[in-house]
PyMOL Python script that loads the backbone (N, CA, C, O; Angstrom):
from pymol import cmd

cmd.read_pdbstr("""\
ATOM      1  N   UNK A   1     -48.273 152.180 190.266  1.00  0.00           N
ATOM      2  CA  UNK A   1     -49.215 152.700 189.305  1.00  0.00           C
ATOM      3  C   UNK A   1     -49.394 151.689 188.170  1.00  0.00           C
ATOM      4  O   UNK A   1     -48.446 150.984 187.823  1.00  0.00           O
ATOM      5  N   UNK A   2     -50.244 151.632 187.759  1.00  0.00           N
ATOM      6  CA  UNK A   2     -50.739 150.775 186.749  1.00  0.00           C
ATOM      7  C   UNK A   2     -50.707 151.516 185.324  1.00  0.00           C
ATOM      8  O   UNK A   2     -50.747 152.745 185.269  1.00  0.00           O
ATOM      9  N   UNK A   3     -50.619 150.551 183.942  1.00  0.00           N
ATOM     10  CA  UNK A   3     -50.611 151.245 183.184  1.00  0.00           C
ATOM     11  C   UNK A   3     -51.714 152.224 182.483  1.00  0.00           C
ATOM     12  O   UNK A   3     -51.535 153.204 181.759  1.00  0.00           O
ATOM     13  N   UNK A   4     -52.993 151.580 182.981  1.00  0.00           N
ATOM     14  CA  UNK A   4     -54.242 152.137 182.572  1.00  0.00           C
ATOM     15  C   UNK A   4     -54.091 153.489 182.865  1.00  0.00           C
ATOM     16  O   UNK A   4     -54.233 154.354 182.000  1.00  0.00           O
ATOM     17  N   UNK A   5     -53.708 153.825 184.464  1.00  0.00           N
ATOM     18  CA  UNK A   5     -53.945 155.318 185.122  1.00  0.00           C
ATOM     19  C   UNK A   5     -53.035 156.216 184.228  1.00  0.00           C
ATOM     20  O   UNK A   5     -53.369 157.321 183.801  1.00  0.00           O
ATOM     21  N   UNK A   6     -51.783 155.568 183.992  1.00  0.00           N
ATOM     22  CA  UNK A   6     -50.895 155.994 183.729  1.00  0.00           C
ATOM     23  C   UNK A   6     -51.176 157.159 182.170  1.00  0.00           C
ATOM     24  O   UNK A   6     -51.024 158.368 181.993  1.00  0.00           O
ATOM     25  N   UNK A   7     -51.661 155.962 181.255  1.00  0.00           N
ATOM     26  CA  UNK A   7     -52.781 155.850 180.148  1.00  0.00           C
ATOM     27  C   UNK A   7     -53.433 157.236 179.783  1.00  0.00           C
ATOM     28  O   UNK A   7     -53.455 157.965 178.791  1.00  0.00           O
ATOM     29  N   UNK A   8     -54.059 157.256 181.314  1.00  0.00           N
ATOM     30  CA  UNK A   8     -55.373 158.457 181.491  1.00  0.00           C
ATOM     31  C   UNK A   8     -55.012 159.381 181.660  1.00  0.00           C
ATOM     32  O   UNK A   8     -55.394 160.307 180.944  1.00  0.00           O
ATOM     33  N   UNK A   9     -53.644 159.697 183.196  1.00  0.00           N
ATOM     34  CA  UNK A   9     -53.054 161.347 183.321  1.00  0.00           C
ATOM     35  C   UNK A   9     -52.438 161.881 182.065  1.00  0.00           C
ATOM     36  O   UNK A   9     -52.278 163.050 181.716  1.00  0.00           O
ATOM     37  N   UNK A  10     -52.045 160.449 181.300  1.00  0.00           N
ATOM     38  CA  UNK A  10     -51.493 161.238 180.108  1.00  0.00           C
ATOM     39  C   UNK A  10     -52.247 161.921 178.961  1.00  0.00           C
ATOM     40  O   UNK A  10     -51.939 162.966 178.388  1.00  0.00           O
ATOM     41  N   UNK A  11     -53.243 161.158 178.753  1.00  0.00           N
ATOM     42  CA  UNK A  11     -54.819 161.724 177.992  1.00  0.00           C
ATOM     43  C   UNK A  11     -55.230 162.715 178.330  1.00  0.00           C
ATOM     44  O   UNK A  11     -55.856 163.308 177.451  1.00  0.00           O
ATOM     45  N   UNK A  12     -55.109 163.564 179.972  1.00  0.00           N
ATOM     46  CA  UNK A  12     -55.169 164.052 180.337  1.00  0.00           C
ATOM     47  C   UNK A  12     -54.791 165.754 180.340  1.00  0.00           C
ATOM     48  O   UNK A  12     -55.299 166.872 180.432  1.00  0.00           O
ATOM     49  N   UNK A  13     -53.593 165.081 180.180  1.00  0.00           N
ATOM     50  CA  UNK A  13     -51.939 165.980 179.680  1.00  0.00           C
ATOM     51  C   UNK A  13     -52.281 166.640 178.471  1.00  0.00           C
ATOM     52  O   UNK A  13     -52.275 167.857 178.290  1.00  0.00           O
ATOM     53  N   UNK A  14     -52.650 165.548 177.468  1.00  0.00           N
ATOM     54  CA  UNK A  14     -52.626 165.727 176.137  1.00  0.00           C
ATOM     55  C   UNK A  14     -53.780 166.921 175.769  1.00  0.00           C
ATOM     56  O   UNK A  14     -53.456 167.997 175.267  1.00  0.00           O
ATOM     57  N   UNK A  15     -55.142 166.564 176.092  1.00  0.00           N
ATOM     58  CA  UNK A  15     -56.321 167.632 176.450  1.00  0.00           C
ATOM     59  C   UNK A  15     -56.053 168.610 176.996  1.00  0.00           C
ATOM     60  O   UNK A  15     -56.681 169.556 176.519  1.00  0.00           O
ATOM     61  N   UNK A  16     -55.218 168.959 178.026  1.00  0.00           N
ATOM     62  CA  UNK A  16     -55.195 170.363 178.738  1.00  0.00           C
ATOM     63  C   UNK A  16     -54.054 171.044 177.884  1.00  0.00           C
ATOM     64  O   UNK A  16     -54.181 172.247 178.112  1.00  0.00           O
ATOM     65  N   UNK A  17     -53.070 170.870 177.066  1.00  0.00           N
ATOM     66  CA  UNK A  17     -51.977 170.972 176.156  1.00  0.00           C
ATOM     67  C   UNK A  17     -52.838 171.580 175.068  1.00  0.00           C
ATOM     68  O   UNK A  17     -52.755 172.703 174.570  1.00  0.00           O
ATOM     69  N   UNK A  18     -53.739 170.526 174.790  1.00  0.00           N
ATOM     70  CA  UNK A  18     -54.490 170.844 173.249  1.00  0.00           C
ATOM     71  C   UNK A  18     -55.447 172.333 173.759  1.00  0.00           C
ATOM     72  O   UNK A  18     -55.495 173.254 172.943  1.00  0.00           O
ATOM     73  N   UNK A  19     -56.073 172.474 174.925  1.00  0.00           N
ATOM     74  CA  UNK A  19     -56.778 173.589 175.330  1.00  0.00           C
ATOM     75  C   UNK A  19     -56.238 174.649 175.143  1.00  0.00           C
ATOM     76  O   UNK A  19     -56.760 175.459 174.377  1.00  0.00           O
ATOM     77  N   UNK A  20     -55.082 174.922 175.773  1.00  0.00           N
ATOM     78  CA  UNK A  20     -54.381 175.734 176.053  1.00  0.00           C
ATOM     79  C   UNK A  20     -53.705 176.267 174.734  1.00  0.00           C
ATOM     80  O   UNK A  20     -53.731 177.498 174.734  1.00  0.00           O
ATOM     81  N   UNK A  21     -53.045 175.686 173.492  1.00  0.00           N
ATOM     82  CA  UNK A  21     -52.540 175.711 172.470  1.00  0.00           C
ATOM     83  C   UNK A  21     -54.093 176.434 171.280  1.00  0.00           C
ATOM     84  O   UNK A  21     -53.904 177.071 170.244  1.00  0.00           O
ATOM     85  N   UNK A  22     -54.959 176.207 171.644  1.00  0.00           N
ATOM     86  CA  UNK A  22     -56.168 176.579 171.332  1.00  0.00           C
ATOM     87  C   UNK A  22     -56.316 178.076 171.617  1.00  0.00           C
ATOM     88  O   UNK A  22     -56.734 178.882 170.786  1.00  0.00           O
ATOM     89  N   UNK A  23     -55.986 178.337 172.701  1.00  0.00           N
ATOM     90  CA  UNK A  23     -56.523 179.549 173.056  1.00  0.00           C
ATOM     91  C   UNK A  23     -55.138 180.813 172.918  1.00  0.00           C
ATOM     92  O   UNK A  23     -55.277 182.027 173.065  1.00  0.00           O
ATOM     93  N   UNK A  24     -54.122 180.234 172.669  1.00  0.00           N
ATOM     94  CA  UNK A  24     -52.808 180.848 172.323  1.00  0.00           C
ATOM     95  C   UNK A  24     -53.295 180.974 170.684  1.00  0.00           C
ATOM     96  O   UNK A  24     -52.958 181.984 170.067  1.00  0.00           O
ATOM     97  N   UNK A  25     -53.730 180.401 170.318  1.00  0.00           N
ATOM     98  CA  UNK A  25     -53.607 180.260 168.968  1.00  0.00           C
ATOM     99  C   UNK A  25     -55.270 181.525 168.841  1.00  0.00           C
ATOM    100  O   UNK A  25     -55.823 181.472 167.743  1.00  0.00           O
ATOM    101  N   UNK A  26     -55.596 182.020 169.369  1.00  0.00           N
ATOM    102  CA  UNK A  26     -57.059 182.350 169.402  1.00  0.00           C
ATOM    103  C   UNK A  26     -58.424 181.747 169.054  1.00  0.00           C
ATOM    104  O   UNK A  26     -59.508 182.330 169.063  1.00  0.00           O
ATOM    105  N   UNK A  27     -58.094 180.106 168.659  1.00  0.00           N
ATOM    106  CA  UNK A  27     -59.303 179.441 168.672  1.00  0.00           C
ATOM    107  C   UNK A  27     -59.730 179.049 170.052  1.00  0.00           C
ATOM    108  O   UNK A  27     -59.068 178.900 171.079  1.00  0.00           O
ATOM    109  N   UNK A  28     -61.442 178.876 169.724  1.00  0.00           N
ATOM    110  CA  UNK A  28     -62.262 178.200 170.905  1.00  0.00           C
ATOM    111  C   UNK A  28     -61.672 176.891 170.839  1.00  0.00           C
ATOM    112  O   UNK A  28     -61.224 176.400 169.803  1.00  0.00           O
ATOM    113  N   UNK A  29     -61.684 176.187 172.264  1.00  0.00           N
ATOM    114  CA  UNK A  29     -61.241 175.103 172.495  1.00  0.00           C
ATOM    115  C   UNK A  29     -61.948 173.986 171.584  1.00  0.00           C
ATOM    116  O   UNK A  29     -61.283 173.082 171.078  1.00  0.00           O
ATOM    117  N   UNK A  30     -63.303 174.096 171.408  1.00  0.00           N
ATOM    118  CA  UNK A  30     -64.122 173.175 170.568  1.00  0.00           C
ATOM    119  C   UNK A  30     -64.483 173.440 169.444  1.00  0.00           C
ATOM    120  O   UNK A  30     -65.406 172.709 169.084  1.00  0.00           O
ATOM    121  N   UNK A  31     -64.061 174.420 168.459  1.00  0.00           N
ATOM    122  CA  UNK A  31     -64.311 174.291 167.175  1.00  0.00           C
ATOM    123  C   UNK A  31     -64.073 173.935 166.165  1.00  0.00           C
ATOM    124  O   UNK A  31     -62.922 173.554 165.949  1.00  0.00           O
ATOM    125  N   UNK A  32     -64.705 173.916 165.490  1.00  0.00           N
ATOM    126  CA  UNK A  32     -64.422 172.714 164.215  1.00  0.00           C
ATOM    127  C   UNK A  32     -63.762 173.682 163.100  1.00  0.00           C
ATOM    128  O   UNK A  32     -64.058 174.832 163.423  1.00  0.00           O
ATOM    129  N   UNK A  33     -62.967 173.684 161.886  1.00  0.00           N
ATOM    130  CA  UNK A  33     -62.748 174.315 161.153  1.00  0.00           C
ATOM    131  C   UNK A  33     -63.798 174.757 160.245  1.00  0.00           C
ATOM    132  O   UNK A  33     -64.825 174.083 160.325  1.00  0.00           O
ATOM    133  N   UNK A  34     -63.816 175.926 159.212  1.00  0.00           N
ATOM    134  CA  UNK A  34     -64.956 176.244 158.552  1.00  0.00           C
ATOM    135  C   UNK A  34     -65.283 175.460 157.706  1.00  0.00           C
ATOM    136  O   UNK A  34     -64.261 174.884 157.334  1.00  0.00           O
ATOM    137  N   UNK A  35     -66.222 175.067 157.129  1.00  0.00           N
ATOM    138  CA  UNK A  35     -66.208 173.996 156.213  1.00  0.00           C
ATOM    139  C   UNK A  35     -66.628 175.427 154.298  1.00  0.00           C
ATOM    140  O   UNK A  35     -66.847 176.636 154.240  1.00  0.00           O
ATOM    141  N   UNK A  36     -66.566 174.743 153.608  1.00  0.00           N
ATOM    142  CA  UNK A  36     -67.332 175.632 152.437  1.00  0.00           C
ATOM    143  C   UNK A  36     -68.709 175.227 151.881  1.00  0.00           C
ATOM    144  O   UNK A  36     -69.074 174.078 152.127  1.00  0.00           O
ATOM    145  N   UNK A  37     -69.429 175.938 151.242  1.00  0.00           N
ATOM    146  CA  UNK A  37     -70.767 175.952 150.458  1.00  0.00           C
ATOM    147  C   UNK A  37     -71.404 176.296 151.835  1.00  0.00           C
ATOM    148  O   UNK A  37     -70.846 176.552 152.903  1.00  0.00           O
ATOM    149  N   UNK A  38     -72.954 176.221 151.466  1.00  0.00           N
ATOM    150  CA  UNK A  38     -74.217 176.237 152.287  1.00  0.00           C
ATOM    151  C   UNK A  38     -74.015 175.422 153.711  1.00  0.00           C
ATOM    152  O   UNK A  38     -73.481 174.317 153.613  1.00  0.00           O
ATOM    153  N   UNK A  39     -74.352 175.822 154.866  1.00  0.00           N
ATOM    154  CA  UNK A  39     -74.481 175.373 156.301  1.00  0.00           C
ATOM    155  C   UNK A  39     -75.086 174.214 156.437  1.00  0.00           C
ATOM    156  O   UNK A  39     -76.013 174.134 155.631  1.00  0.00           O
ATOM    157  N   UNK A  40     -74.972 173.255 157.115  1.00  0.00           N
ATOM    158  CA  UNK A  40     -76.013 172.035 156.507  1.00  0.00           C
ATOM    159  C   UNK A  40     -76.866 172.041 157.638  1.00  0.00           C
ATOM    160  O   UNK A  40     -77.624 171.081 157.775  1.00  0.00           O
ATOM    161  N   UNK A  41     -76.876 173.076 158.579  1.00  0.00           N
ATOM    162  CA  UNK A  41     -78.685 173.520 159.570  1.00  0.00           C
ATOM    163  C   UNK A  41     -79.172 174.097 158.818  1.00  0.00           C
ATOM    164  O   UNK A  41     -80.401 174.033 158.857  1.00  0.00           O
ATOM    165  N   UNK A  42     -78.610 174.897 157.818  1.00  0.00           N
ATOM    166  CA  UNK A  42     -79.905 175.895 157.056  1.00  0.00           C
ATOM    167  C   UNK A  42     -80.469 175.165 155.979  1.00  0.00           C
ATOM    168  O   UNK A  42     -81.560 175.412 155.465  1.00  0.00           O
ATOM    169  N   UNK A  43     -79.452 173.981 155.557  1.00  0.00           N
ATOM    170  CA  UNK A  43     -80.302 173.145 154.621  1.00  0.00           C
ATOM    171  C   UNK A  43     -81.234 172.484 155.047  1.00  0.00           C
ATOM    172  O   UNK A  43     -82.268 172.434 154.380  1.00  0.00           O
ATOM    173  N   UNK A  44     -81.165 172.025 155.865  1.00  0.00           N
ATOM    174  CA  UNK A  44     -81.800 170.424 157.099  1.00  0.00           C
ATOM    175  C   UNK A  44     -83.162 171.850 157.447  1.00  0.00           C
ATOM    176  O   UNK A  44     -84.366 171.619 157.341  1.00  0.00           O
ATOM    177  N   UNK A  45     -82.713 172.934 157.761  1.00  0.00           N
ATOM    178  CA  UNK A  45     -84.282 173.598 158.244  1.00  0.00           C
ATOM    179  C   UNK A  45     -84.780 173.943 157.051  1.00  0.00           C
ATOM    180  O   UNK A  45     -85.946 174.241 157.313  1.00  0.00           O
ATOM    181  N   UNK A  46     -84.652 174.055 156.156  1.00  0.00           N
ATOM    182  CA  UNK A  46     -85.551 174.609 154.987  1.00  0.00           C
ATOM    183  C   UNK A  46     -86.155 173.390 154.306  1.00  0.00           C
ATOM    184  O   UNK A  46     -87.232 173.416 153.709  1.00  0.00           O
ATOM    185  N   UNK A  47     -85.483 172.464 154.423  1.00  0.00           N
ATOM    186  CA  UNK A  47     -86.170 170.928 154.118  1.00  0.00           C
ATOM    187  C   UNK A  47     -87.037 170.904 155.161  1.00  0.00           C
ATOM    188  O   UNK A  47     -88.146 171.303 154.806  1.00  0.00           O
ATOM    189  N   UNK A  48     -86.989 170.647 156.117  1.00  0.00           N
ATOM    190  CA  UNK A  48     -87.973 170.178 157.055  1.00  0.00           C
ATOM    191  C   UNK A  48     -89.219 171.321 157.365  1.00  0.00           C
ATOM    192  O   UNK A  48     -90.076 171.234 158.244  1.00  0.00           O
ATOM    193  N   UNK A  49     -89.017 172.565 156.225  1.00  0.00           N
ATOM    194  CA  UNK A  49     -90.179 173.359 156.211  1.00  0.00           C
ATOM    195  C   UNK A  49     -90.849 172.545 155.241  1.00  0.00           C
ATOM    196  O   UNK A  49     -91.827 171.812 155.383  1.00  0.00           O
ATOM    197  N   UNK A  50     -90.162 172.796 154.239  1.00  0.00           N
ATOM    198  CA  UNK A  50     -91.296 171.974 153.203  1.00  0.00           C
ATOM    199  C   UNK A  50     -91.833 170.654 153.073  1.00  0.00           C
ATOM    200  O   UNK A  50     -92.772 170.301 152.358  1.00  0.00           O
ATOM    201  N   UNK A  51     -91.062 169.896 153.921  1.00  0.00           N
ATOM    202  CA  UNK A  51     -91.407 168.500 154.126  1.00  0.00           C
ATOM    203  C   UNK A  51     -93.290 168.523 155.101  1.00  0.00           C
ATOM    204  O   UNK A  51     -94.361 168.005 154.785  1.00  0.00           O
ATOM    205  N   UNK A  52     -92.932 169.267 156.141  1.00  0.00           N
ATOM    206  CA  UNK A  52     -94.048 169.648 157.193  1.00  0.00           C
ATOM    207  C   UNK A  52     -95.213 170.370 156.818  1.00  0.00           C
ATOM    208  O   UNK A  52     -96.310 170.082 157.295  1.00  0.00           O
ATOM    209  N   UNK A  53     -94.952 171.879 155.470  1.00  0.00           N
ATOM    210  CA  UNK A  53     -96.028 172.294 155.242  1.00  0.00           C
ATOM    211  C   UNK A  53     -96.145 171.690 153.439  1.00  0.00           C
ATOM    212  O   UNK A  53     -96.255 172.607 152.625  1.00  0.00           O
ATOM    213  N   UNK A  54     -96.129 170.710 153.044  1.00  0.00           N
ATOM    214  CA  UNK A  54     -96.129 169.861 151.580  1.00  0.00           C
ATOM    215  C   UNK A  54     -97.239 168.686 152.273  1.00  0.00           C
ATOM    216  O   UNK A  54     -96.693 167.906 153.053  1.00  0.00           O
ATOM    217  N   UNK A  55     -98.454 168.529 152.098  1.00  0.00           N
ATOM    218  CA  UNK A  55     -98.596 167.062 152.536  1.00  0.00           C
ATOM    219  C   UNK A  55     -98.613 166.626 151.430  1.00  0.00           C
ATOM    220  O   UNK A  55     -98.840 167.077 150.307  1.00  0.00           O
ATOM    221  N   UNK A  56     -98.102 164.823 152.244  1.00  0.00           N
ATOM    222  CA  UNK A  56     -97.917 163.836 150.985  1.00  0.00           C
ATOM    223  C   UNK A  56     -99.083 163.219 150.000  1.00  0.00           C
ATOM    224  O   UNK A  56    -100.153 162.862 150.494  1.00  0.00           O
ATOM    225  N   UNK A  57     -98.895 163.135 148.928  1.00  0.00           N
ATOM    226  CA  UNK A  57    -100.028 162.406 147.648  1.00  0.00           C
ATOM    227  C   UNK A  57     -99.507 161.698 147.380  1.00  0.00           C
ATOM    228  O   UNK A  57     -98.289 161.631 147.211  1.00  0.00           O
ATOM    229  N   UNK A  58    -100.800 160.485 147.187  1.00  0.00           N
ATOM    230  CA  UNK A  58    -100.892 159.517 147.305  1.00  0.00           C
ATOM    231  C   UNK A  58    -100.107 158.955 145.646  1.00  0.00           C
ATOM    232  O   UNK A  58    -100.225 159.439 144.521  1.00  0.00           O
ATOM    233  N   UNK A  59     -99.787 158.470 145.846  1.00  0.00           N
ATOM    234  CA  UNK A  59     -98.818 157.588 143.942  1.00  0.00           C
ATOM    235  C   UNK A  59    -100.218 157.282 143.056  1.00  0.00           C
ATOM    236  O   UNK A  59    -101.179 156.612 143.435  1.00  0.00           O
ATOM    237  N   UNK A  60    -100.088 157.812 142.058  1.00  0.00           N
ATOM    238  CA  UNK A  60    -100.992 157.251 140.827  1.00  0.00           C
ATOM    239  C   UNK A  60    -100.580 156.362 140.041  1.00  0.00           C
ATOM    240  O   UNK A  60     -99.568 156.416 139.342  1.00  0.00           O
ATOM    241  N   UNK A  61    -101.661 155.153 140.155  1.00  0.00           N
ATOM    242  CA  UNK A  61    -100.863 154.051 138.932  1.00  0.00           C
ATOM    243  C   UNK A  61    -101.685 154.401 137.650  1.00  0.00           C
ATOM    244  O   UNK A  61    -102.799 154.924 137.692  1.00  0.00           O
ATOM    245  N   UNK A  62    -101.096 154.097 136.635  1.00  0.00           N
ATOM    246  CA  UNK A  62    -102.079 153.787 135.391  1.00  0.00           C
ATOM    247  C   UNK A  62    -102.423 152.086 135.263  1.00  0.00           C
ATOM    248  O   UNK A  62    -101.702 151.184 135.691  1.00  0.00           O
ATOM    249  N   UNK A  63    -103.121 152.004 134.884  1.00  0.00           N
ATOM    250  CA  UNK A  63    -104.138 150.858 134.625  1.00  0.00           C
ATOM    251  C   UNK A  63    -103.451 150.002 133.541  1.00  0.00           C
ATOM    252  O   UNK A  63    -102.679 150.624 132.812  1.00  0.00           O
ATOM    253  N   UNK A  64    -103.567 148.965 133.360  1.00  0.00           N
ATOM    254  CA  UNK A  64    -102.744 148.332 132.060  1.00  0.00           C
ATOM    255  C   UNK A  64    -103.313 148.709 130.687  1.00  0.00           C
ATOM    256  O   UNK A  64    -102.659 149.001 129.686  1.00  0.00           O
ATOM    257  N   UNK A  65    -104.952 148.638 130.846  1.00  0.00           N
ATOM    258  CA  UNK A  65    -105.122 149.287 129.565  1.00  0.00           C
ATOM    259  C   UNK A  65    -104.965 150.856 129.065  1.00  0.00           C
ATOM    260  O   UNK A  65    -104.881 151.228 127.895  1.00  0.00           O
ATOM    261  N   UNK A  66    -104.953 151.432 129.893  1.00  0.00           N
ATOM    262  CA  UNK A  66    -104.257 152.786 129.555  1.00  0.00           C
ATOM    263  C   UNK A  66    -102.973 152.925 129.335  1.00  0.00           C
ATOM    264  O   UNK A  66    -102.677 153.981 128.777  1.00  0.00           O
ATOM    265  N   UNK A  67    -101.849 151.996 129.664  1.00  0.00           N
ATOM    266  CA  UNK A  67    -100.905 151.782 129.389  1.00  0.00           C
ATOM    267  C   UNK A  67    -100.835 151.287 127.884  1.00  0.00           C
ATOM    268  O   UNK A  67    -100.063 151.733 127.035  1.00  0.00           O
ATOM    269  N   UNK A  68    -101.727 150.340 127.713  1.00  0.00           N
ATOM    270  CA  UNK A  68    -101.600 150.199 126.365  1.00  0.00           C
ATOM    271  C   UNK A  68    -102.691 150.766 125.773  1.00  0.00           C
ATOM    272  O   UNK A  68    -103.553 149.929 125.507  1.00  0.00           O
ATOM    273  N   UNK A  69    -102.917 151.692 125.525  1.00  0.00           N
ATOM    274  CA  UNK A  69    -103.356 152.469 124.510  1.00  0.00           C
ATOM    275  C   UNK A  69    -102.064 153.843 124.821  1.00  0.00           C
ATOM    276  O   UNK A  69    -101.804 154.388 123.748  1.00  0.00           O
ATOM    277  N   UNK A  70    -101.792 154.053 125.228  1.00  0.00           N
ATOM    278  CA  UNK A  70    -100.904 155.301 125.197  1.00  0.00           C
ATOM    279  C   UNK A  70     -99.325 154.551 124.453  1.00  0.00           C
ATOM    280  O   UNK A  70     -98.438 155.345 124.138  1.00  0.00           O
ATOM    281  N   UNK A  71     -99.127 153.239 124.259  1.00  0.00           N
ATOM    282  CA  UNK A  71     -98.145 152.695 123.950  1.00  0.00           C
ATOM    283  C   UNK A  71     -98.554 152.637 122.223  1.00  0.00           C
ATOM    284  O   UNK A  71     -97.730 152.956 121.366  1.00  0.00           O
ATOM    285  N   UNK A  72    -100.198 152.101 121.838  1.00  0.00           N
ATOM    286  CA  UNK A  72    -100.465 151.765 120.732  1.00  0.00           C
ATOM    287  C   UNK A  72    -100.195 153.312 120.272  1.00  0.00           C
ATOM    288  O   UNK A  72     -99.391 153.284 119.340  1.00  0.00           O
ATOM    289  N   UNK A  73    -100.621 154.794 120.627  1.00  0.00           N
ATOM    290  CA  UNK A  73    -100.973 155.969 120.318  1.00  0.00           C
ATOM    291  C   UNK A  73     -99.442 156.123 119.782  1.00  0.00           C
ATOM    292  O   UNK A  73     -99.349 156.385 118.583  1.00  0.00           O
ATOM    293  N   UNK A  74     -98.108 155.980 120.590  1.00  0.00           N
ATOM    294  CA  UNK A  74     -96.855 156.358 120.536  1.00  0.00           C
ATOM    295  C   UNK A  74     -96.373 155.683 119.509  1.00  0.00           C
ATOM    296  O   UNK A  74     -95.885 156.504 118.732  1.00  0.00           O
ATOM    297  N   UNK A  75     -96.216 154.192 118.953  1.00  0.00           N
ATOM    298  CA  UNK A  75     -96.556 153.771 117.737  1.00  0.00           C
ATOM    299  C   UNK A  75     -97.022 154.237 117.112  1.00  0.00           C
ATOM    300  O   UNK A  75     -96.376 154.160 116.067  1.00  0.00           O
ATOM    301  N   UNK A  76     -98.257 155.040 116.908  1.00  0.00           N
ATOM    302  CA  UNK A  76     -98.342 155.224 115.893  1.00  0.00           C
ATOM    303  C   UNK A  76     -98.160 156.669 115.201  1.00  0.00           C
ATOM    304  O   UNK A  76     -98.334 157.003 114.029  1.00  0.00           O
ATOM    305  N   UNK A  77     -97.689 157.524 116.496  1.00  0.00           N
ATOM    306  CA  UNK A  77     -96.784 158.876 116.295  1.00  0.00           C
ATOM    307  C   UNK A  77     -95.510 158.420 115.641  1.00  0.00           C
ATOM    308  O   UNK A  77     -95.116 159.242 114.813  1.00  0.00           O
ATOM    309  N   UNK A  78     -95.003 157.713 115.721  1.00  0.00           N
ATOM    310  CA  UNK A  78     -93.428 157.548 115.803  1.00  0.00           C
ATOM    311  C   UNK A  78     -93.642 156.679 114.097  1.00  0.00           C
ATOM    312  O   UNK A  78     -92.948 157.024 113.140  1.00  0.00           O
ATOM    313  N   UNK A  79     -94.459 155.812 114.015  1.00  0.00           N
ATOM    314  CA  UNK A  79     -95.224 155.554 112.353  1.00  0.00           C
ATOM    315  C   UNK A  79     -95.112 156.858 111.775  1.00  0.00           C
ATOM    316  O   UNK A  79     -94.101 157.298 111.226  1.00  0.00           O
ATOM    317  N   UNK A  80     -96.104 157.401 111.912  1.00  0.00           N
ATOM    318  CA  UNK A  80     -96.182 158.493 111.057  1.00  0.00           C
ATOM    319  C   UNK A  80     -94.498 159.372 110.577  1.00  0.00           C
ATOM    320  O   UNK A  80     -93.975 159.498 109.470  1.00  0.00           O
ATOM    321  N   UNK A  81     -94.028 159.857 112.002  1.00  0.00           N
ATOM    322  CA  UNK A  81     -92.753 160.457 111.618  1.00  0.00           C
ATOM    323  C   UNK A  81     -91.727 159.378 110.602  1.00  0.00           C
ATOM    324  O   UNK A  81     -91.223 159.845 109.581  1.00  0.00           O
ATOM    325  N   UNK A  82     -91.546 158.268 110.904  1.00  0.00           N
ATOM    326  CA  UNK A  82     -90.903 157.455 109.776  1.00  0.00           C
ATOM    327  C   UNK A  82     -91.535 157.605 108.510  1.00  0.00           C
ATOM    328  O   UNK A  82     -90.793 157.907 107.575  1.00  0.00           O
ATOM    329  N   UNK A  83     -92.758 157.457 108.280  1.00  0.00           N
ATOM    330  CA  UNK A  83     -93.384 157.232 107.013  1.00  0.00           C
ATOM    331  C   UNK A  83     -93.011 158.827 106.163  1.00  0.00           C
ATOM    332  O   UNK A  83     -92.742 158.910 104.964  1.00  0.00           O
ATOM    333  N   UNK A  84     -93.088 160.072 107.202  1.00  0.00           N
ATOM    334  CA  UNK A  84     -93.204 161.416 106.923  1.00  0.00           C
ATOM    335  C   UNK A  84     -91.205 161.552 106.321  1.00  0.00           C
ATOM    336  O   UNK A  84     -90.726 162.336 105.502  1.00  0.00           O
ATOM    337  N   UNK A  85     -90.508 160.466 107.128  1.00  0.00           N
ATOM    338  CA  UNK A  85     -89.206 160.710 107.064  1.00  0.00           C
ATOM    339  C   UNK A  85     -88.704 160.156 105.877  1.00  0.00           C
ATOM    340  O   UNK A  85     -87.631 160.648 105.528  1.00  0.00           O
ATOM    341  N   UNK A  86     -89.278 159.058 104.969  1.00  0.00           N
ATOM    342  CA  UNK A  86     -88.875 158.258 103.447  1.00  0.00           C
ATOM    343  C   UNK A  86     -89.509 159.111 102.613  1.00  0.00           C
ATOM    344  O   UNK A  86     -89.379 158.497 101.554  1.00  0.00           O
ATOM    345  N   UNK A  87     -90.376 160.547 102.225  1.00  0.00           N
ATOM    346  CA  UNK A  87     -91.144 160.968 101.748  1.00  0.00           C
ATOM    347  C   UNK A  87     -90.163 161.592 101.486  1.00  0.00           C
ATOM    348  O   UNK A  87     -90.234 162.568 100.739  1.00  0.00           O
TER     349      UNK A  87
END
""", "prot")
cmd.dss("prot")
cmd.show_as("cartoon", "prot")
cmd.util.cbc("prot")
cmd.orient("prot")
């Protein structure tokens, strides 16, 4: 016998041990322990509702000059409150 086979009946061993110890114990042979919080299928499906009925929009840029005028405007809000704040 070689060591590979040898290897395998024992892997073998080990799996039908672990089955069996499973079902003495009253767990299913394949389950995973419980985990806590929210299920992560019920998360993954309630995302992929809204992902499917949400269609996507398109990104809005602002323009540079609207950028700067909404920058000059904020200056001169933020003016005023200083000037309103030495009074």
């Amino acid at each position: 016998m070689s060591i590979a086979t040898i290897i395998s009946e024992i892997d073998a061993e080990i799996s039908l041990l672990e089955q069996a110890r499973a079902l003495l114990a009253g767990l299913t042979s394949t389950a995973a322990p419980k985990k806590r919080g929210r299920p992560a299928k019920a998360a993954g499906a309630a995302m992929a509702v809204k992902a499917a009925a949400k269609p996507t929009k398109k990104k809005r840029t602002i323009s540079p000059e609207a950028r700067a005028r909404m920058a000059a405007a904020a200056k001169a809000r933020w003016a005023a409150v200083k000037k309103a704040a030495k009074k």
